[in-house]
C-alpha beads as a LAMMPS data file, in Angstrom:
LAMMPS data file: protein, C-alpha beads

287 atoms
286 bonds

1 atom types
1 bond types

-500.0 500.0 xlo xhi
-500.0 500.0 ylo yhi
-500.0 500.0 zlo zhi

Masses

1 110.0

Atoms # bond

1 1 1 19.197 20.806 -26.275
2 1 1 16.506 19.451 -28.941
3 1 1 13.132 18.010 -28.240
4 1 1 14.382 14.541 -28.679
5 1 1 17.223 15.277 -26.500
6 1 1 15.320 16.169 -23.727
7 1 1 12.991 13.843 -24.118
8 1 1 15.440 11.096 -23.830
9 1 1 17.175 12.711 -20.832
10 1 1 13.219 13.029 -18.714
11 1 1 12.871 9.447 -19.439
12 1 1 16.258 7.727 -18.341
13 1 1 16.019 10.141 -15.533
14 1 1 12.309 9.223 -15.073
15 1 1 13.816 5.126 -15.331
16 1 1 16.251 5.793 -12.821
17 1 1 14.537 6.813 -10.263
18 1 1 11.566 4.042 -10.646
19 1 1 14.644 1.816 -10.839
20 1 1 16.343 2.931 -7.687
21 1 1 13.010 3.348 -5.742
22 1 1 12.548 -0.575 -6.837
23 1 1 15.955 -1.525 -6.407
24 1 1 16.343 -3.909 -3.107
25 1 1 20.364 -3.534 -1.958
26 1 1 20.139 -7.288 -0.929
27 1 1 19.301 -8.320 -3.638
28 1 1 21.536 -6.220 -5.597
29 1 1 24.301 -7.619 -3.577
30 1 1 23.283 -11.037 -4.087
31 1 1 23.547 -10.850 -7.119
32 1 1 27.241 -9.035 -7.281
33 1 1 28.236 -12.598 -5.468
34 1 1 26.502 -14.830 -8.040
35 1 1 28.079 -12.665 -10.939
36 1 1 31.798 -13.474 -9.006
37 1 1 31.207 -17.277 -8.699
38 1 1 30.077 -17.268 -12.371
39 1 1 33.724 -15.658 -13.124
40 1 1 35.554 -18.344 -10.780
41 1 1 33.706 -20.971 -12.322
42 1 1 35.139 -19.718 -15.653
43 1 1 38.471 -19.799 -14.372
44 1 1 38.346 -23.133 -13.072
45 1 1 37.137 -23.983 -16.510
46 1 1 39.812 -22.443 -18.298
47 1 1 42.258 -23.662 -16.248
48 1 1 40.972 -27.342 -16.676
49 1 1 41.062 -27.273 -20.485
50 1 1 44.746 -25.979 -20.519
51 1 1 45.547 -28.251 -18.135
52 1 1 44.140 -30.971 -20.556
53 1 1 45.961 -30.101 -23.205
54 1 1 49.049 -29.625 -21.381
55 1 1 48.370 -33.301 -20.771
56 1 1 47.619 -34.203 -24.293
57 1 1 50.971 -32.206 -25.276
58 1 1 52.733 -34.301 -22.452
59 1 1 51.227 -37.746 -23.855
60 1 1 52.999 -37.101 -27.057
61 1 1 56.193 -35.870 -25.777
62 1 1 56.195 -39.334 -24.158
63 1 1 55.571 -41.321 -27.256
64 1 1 58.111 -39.251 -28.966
65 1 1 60.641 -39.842 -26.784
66 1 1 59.470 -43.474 -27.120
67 1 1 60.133 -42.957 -30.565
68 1 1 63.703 -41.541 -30.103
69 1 1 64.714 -44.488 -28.096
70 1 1 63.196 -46.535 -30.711
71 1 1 65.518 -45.324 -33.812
72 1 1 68.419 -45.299 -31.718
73 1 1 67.837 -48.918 -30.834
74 1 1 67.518 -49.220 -34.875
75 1 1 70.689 -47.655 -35.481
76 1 1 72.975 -50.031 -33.048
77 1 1 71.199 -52.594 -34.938
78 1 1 71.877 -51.491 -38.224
79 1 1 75.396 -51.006 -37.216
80 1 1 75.711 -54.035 -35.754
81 1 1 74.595 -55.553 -39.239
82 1 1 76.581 -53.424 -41.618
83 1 1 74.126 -51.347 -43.056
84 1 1 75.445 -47.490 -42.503
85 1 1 72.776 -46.575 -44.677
86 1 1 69.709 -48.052 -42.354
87 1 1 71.558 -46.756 -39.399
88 1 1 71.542 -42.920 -40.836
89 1 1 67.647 -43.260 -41.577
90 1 1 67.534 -44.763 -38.521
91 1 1 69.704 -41.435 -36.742
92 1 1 67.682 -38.600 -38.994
93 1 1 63.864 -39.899 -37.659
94 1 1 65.880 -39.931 -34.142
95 1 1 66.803 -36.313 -34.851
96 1 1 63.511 -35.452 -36.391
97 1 1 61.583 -36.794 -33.261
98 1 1 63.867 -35.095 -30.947
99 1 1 63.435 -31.523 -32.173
100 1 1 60.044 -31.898 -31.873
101 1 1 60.263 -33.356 -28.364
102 1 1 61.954 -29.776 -27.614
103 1 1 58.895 -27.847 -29.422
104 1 1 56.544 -29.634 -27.548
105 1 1 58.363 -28.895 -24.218
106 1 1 58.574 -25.179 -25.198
107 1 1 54.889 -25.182 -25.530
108 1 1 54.300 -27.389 -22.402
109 1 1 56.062 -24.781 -20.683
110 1 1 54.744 -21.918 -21.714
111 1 1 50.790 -23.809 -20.867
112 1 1 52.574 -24.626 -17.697
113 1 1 53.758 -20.937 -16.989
114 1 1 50.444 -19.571 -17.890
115 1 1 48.257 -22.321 -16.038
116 1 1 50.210 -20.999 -12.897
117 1 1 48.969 -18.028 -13.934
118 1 1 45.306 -18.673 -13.739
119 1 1 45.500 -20.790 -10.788
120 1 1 47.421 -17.916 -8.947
121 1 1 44.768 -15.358 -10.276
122 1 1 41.979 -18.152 -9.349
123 1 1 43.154 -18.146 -5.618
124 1 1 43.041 -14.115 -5.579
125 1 1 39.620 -14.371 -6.871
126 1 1 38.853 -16.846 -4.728
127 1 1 39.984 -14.814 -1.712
128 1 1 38.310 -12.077 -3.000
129 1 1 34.875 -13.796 -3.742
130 1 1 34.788 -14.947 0.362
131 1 1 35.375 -11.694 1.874
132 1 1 32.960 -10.248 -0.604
133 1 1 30.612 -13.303 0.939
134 1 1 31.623 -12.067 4.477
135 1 1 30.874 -8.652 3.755
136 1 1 27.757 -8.755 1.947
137 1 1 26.016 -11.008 4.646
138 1 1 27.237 -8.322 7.565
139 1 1 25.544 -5.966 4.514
140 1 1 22.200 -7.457 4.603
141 1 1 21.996 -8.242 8.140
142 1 1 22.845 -4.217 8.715
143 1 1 20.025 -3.453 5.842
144 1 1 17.521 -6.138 7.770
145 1 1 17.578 -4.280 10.936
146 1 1 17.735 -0.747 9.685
147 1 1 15.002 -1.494 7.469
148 1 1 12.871 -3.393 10.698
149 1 1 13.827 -0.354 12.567
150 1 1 12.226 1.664 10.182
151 1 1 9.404 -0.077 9.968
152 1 1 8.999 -0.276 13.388
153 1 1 9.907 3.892 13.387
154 1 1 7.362 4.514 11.288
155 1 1 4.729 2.614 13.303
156 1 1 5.332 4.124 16.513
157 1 1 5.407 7.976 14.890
158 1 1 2.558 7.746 12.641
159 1 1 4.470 8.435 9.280
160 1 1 4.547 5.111 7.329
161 1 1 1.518 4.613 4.836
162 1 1 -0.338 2.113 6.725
163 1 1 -0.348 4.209 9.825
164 1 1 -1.323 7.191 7.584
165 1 1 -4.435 5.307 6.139
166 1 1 -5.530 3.996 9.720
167 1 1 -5.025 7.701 11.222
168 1 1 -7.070 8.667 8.300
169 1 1 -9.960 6.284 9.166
170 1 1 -9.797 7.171 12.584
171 1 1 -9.899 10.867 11.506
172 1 1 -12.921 9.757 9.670
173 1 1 -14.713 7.572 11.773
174 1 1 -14.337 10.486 14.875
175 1 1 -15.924 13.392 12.056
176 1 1 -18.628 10.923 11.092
177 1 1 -19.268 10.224 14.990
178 1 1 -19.425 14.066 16.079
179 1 1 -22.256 14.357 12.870
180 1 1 -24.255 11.152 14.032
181 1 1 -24.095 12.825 17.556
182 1 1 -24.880 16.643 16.539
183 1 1 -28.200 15.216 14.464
184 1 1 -29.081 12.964 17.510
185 1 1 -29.240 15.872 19.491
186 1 1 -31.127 18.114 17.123
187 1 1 -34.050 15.601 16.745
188 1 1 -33.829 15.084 20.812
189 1 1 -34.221 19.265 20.374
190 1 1 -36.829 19.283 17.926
191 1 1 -38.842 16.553 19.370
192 1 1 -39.095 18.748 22.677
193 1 1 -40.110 21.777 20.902
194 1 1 -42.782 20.006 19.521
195 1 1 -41.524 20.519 16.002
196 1 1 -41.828 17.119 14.448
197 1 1 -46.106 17.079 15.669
198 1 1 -46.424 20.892 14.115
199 1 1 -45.644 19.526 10.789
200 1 1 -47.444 16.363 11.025
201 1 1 -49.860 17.672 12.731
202 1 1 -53.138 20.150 11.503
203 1 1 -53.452 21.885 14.503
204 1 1 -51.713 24.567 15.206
205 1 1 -50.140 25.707 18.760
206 1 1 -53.334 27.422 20.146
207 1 1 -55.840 24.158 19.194
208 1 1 -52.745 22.108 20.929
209 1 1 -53.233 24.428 24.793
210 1 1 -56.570 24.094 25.063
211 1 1 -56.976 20.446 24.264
212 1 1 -54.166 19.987 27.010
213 1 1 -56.261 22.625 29.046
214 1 1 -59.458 19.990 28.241
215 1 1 -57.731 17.208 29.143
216 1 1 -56.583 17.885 32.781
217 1 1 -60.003 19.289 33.550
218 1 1 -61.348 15.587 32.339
219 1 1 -58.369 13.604 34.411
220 1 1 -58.858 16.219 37.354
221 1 1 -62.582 15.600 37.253
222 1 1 -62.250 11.902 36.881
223 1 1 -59.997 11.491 39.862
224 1 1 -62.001 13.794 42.261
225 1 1 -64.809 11.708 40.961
226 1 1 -62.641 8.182 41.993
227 1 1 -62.066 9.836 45.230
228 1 1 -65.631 10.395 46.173
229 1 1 -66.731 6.909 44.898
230 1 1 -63.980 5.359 47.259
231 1 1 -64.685 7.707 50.418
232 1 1 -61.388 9.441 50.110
233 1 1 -62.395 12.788 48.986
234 1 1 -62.377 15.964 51.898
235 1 1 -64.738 18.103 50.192
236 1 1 -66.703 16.793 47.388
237 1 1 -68.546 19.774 46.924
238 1 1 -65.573 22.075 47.018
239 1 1 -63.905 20.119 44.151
240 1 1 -67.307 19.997 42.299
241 1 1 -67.797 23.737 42.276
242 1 1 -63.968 24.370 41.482
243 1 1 -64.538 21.830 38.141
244 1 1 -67.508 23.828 37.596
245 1 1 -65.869 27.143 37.336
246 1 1 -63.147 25.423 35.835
247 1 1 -65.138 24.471 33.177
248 1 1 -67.451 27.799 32.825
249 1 1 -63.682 29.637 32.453
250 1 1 -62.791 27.564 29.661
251 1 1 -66.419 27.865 27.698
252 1 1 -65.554 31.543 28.689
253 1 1 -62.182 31.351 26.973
254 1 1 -63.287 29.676 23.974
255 1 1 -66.308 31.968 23.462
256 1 1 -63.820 34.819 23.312
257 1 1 -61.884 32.727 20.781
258 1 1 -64.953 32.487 18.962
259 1 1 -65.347 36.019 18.681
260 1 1 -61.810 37.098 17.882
261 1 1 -62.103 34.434 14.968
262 1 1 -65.510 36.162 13.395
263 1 1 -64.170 39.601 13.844
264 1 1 -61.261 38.129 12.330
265 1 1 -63.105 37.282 9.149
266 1 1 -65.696 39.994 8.878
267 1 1 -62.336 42.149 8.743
268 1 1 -61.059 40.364 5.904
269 1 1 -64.736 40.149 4.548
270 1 1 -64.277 43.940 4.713
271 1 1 -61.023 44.382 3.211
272 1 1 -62.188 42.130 0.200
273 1 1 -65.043 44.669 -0.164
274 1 1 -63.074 47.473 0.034
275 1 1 -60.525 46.213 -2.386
276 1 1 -62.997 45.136 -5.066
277 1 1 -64.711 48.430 -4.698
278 1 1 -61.406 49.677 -5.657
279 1 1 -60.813 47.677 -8.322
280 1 1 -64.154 48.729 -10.436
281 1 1 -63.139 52.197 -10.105
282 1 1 -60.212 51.771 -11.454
283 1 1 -61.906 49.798 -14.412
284 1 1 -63.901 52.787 -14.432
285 1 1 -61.597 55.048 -14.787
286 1 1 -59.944 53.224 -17.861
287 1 1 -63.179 53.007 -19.353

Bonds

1 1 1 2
2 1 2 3
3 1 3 4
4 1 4 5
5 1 5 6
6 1 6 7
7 1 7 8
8 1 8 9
9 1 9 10
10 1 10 11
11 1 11 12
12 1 12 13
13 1 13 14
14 1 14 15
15 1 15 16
16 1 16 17
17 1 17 18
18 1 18 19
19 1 19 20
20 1 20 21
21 1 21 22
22 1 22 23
23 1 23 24
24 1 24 25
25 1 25 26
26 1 26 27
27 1 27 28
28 1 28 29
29 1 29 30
30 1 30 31
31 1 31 32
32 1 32 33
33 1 33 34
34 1 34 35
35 1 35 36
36 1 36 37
37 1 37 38
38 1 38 39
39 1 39 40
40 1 40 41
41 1 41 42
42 1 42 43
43 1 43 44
44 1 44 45
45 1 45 46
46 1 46 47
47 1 47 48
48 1 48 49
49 1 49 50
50 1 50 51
51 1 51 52
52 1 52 53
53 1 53 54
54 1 54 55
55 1 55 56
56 1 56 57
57 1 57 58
58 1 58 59
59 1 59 60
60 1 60 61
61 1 61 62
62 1 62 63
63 1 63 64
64 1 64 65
65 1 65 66
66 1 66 67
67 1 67 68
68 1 68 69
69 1 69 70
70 1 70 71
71 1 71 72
72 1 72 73
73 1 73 74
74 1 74 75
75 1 75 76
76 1 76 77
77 1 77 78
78 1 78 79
79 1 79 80
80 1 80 81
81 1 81 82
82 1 82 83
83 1 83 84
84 1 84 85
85 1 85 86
86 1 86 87
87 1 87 88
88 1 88 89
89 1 89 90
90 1 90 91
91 1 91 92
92 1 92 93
93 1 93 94
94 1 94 95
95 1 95 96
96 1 96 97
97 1 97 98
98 1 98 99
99 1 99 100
100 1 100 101
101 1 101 102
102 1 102 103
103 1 103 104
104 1 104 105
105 1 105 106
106 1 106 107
107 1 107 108
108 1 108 109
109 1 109 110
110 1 110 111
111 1 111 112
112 1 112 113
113 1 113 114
114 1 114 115
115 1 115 116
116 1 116 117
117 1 117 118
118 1 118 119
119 1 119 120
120 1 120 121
121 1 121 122
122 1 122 123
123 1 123 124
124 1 124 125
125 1 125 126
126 1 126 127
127 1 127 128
128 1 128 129
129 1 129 130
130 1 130 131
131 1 131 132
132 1 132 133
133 1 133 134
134 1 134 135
135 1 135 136
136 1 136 137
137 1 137 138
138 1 138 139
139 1 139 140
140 1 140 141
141 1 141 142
142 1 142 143
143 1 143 144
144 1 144 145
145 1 145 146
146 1 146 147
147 1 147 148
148 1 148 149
149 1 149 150
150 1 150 151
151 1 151 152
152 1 152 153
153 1 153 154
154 1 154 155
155 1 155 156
156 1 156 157
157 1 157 158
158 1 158 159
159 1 159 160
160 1 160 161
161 1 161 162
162 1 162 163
163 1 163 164
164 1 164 165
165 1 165 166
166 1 166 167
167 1 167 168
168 1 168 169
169 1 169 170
170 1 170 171
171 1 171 172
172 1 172 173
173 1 173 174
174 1 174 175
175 1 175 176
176 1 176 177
177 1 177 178
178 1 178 179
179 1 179 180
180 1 180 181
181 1 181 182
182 1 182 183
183 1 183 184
184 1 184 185
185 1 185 186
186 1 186 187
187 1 187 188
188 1 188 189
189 1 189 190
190 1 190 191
191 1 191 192
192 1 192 193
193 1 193 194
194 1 194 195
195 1 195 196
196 1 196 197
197 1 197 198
198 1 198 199
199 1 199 200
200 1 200 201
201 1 201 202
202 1 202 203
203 1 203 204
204 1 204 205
205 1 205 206
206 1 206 207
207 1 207 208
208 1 208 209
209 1 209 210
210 1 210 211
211 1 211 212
212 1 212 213
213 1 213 214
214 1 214 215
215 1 215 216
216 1 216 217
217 1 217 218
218 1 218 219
219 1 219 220
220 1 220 221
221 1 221 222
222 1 222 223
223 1 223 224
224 1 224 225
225 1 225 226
226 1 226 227
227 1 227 228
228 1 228 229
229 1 229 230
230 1 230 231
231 1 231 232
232 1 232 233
233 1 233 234
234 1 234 235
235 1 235 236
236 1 236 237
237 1 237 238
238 1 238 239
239 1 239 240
240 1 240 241
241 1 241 242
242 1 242 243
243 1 243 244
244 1 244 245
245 1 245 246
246 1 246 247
247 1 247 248
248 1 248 249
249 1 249 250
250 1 250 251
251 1 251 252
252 1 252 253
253 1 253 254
254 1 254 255
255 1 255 256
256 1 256 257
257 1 257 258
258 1 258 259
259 1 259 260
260 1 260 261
261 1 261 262
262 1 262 263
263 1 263 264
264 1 264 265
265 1 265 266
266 1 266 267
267 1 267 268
268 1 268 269
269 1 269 270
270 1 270 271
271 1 271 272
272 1 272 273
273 1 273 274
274 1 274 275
275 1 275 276
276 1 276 277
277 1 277 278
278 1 278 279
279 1 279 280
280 1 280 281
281 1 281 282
282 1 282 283
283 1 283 284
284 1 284 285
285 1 285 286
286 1 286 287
């Protein structure tokens, strides 16, 4: 098979089947029907205009016969008057007209034979055309309600198109929910952790305990302080001393901070010395 051969062959096949996935079977049938009454209606047609000029052949087979009756009447008279000779013109017309009184009625026949024809064949198609109407409407009413049940299949199972593209945006919308919830909860997470105020905050987690520290010693101090003011507090001097130490432990605490901070840097002050020193050996050395 040559490239042009198949070629042609993928696109009629490629034809037919757009054709038969757009062909609608009601349609189609409605269609066959139309098609049939076209053909009846040429029948009726044909059979009209022979019928005419079977009546157009009649019409003259009258006059002719008209005609006949007319030279015979001309012969008695010429025979009444003696003149054999008018009478025998008179008798060869009558002859003339009479033969073709029997052509016409040969061919009158013959449109009569073959106009009972058509209208005989007319009836059949006729017949034909009505239980072709009967049986294309029980068609299409059979198509209608397979084709709703279908529909109606395909709805309830979830495999027509429309059902696949909702399923899909429900597939979609669900995926899209379970992310919006997931990154909910991991801010919720980081916001306890204290993640989000590390990085927008300069202080780190150590500055962060001991100005909480600080700040219940001032609220404890202010509400023993309330209490006193307004008679409620059992032992004053308790709670002062306690807010004392309180206080002495965190100076304490922070002096120790302090200190771990300077040793801190004089070690690092140290290690820079140490690792300059080496370095101008080294350019010593190269030297």
């Amino acid at each position: 098979m040559g490239i042009l051969s198949r070629a042609s062959y993928v696109i009629r096949s490629k034809l037919n089947s757009i054709l038969n996935r757009a062909e609608d079977p009601t349609e189609t049938l409605d269609y066959s029907y139309e098609q049939m009454r076209d053909e009846l209606q040429d029948v009726k047609q044909g059979i009209a205009d022979l019928t005419t000029q079977k009546k157009r052949l009649e019409i003259q087979k009258r006059r002719l016969e008209e005609n006949v009756e007319k030279h015979n009447a001309q012969a008695r008279e010429a025979v009444q008057q003696d003149r054999d000779d008018l009478a025998r013109r008179a008798l060869e017309k009558k002859k003339s007209k009479m033969r073709q009184i029997e052509e016409l009625e040969g061919q009158i026949a013959n449109l009569q034979s073959t106009q009972d024809n058509l209208v005989e064949k007319k009836n059949e198609l006729q017949g034909q055309i009505e239980e072709f109407r009967t049986k294309k409407e029980t068609m299409k009413a059979r198509y209608e309600a397979a084709e709703a049940s279908s529909r109606v299949s395909e709805a309830m199972t979830g495999v027509g198109d429309e059902m696949e593209d909702v399923g899909r945006a429900i597939e979609h919308a669900e995926e899209r929910t379970d992310e919006m919830e997931a990154r909910s909860a991991a801010m919720d997470e980081l916001q306890e952790s204290g993640a989000f105020e590390s990085a927008l905050s300069d202080k780190d987690s150590l500055d962060r305990e001991l100005e909480s520290i600080r700040t219940g010693g001032e609220v404890d101090s202010e509400l023993e302080t309330l209490k006193s003011e307004m008679g409620k507090s059992d032992a004053p001097a308790d709670t002062d001393t306690a807010v004392a130490e309180s206080d002495e432990d965190l100076d304490a605490e922070l002096e120790d901070l302090d200190a771990d901070l300077e040793d801190s840097d004089i070690d690092a002050e140290l290690d820079d010395a140490e690792i300059e020193a080496e370095l101008e050996e080294l350019q010593d050395d190269d030297r």
